[in-house]
N, C-alpha and C positions, 0 to 999 in steps of 0.2 A: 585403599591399597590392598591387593589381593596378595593372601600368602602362597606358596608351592607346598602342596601337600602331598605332591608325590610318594608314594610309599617306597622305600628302597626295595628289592626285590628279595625276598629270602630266599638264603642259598644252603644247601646240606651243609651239615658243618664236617669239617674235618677231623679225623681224630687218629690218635694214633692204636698201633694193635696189625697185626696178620692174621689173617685165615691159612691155619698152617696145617690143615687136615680137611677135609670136607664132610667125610664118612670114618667116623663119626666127627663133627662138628668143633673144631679144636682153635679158640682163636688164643693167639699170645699177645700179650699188650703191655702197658703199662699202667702203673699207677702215678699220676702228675703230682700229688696232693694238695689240689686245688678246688675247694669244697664246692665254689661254682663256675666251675671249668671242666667239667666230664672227668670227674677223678676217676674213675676206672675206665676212661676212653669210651669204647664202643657199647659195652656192658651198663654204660651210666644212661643209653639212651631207650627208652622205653617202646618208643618206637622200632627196634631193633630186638630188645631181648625178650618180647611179650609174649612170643611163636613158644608154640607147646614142644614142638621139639628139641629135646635135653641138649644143652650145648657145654662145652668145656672152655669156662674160664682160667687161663694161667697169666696171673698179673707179676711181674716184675719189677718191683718197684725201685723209683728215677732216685729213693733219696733213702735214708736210716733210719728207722723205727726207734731209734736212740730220741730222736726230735719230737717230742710230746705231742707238736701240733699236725705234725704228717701223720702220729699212729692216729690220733683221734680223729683226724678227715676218713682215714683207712676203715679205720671201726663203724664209723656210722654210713658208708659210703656202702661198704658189704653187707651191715645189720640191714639195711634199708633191701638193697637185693635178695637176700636169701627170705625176707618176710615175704616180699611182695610176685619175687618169682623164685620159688622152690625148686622148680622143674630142673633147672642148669645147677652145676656143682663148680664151685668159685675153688681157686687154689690160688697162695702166694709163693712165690720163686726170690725167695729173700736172697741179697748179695752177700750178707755176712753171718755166720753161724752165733755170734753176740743177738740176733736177732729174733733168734729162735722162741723163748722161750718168752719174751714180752707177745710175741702177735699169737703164738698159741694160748697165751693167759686171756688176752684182749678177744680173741675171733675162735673158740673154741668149736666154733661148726665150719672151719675153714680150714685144708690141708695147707701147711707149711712142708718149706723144702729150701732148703741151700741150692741155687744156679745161678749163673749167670750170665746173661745174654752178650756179653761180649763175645760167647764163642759163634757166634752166627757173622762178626767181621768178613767183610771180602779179603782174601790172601791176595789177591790177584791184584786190586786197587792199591796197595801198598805192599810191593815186590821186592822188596828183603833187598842186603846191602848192595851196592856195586862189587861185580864179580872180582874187579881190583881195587884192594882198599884206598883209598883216597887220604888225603892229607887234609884233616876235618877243617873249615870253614869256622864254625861254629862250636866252643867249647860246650853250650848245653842247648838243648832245645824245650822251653815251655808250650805246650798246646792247651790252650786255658781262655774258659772267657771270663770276660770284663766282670766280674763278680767276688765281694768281699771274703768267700767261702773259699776260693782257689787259692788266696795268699799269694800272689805275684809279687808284693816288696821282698819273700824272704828270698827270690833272684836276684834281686839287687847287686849283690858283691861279685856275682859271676863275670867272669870275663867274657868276653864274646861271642855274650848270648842273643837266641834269636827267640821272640817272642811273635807266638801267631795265637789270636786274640780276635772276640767276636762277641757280640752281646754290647755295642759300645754305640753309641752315635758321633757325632761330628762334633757336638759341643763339648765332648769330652775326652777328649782325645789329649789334651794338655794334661788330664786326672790319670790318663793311661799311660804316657810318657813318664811322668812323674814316678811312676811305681819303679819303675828299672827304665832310672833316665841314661844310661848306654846301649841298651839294646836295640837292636835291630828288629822292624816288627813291620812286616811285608803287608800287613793286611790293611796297613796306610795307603791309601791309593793317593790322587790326584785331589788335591783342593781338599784333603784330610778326610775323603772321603772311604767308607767303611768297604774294604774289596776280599770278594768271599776265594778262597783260596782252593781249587779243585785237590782231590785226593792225589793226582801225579803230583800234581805240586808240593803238598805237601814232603810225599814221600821225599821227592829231590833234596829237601831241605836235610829231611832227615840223612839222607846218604851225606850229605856234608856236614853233619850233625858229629859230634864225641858221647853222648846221651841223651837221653831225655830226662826231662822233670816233672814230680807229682809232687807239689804241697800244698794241697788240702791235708785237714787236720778231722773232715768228718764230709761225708761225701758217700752218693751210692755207685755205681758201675759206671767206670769211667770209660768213654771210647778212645780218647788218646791212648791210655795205655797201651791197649790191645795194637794201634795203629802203630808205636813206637817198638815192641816188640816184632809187629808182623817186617820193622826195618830191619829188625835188627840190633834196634839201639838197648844198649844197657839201662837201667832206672835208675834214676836216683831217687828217693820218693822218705818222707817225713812219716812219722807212725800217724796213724788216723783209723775212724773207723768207720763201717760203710760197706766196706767187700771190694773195693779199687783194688787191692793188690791179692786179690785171688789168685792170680796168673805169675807172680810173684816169685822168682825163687835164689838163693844164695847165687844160680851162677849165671843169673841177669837182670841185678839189682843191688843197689848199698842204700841203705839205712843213713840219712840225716839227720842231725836237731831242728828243731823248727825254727831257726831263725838264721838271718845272712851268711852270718862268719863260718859256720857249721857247713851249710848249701853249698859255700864255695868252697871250700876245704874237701867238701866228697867230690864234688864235681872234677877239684884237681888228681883227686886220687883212682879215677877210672884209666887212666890212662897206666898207670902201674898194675892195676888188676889183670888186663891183659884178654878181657874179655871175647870171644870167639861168637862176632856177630850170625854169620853163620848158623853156628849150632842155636845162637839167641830165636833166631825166625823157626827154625827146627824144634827147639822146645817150645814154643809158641802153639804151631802146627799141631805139634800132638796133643796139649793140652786141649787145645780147641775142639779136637774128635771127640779125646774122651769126655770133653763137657757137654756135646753134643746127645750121646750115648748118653749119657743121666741123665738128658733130658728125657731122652727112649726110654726109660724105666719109671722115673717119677709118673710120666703120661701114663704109660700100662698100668701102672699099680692105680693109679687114680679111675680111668677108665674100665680097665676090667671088674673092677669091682662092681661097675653098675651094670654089668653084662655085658658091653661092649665089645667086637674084637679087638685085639692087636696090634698096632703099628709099627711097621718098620723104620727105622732112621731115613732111608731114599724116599717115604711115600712124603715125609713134614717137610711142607715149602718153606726151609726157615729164610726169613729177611738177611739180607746183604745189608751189613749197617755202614754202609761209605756214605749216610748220609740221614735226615734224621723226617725223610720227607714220608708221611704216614699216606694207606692208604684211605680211599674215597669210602664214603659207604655204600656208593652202586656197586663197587668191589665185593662185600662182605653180599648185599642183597642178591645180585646175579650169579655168583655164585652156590651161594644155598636157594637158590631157588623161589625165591621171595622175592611179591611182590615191591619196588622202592617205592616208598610213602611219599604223599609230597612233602616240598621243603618244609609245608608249613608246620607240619604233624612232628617237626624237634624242635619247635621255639621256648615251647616249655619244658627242653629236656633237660636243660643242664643241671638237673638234681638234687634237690634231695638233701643233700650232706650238709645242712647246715652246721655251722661248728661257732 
């Protein structure tokens, strides 16, 4: 009996990160903290970072340095880059200022800075309330996936909530019902299959929405958030820590206890606050610019120091996050002007970080 020993074909791999400057060499990315997963994306591939040409890492990382096992992927994932390539100057773009002072203790050859990449949301994909207010559908809106960290049971008490949920398959879908077994949750399609909800749609929801909800209890930069303000909607959101509620503020937001009775109790009390969705997408807005602009400064301060010019805010291609699709690396290659390696030359990349 002969076997198939066909070889699968290797293909570039994917990862996430923008080329948000060319001249000088500016990518933004993430940090996954996935020790053999390209924990710093593009930066983790050697095939990629090895060009002499100094380039600017700004990592943003997906999750809290509070989490022993993310900072220790974080630390050895950097210690490894900055031995092996000097040349390039690594920065982290921490979401909570509680974060500060552990990754500067940890990576003391690495700039820290408080930002946060929500403000790079499309306004446009989620276009703020209906011009006339509507009579809500929906007393709260969760946009949460399937993940023990989000806390979906503490909506359980809520009245006529709708749940859009993702990270889930088909056999589980009775585990996901169960959590807030009244809710409404559109992302059920047909034969309880998993149906991905577009950003108008979303927004829809939301205009027929009375708020949105956040409970996680530790968590790093959330995109619902940003997406539920860009509506409009008021928060209701549980203390945690993480930087989720950077964007956060007394006059589009209440404070919950982290459990049911608490959740539904604030959720009934938005409607008495009297909340001005409006101005809600308008303090959004602004936030957004001026998170932007620090961004324009932290860059200068980090680049100019190595003699670099200056950038403007209009020259940074920042990402439209309506959605979480990274780019290619013929991306990152064609445009610095490098040669793409073949597929094969990243089979050994994914790094390094042992932990």
């Amino acid at each position: 009996m002969s076997l198939d020993t066909t070889a699968v074909p290797f293909k570039h791999p994917r990862v996430m990160g923008t080329l948000i400057c060319k001249d000088p060499p500016i990518v933004l990315g993430g940090m996954n903290g996935r020790a053999h997963d390209y924990p710093l994306n593009s930066a983790s591939l050697d095939a990629f970072i090895r060009h002499e040409r100094p380039m600017y890492y700004f990592f943003c990382p997906q999750w809290s340095f509070t989490n022993a096992a993310y900072l220790k992927t974080a630390v050895a994932a950097l210690t490894d880059r900055m031995m092996r390539f000097p040349q390039h100057t690594y920065t982290i773009l921490v979401n909570d200022p509680i974060d500060l002072p552990t990754v500067r203790a940890a990576l003391p050859g690495v700039g820290v800075h408080v930002w946060n990449t929500n403000c790079t949301a499309d306004p446009a994909a989620f276009s703020g309330p209906p011009v006339e207010a509507l009579e809500p559908e929906y007393d709260a809106l969760y946009n949460a996936r399937f993940s023990p960290y989000k806390r979906i049971e503490l909506a359980a008490k809520v009245e006529r909530l709708c749940l859009i949920s993702r990270g889930w398959n088909t056999s589980q879908v009775g585990a996901l019902r169960a959590l807030v077994p009244d809710a409404y949750i559109p992302n059920i399609g047909e034969n309880d299959q998993p149906r991905v909800l577009a950003p108008k749609e979303i927004a829809s929801i939301a205009a027929r929405s009375r708020c949105g909800l956040m409970l996680s209890g530790i968590e790093g930069q959330t995109r619902a958030i940003m997406e539920y303000l860009l509506c409009g909607l008021p928060v209701v959101t549980t203390p945690n820590y993480g930087g989720r509620d950077r964007f956060l503020t007394p006059s589009n937001s209440l404070f919950a206890g982290p459990d049911p009775m608490s959740v539904a109790a604030t959720v009934r009390m938005v409607p008495e606050i009297g909340f001005d969705r409006h101005e809600i997408r308008a303090e959004a807005l602004r936030a957004m610019e001026k998170e932007k602009r620090l961004l324009v400064q932290i860059v200068n301060s980090v680049i100019e120091a190595k003699g670099e010019r200056t950038v403007r805010l209009e020259e940074l291609r920042l990402p439209h996050k309506t959605s979480s699709e990274p780019n290619r690396l013929s991306y990152y290659f064609t445009e610095l002007g490098y040669e793409l390696p073949p597929p094969e030359a990243f089979v050994s990349a994914t790094l390094s970080a042992a932990v």
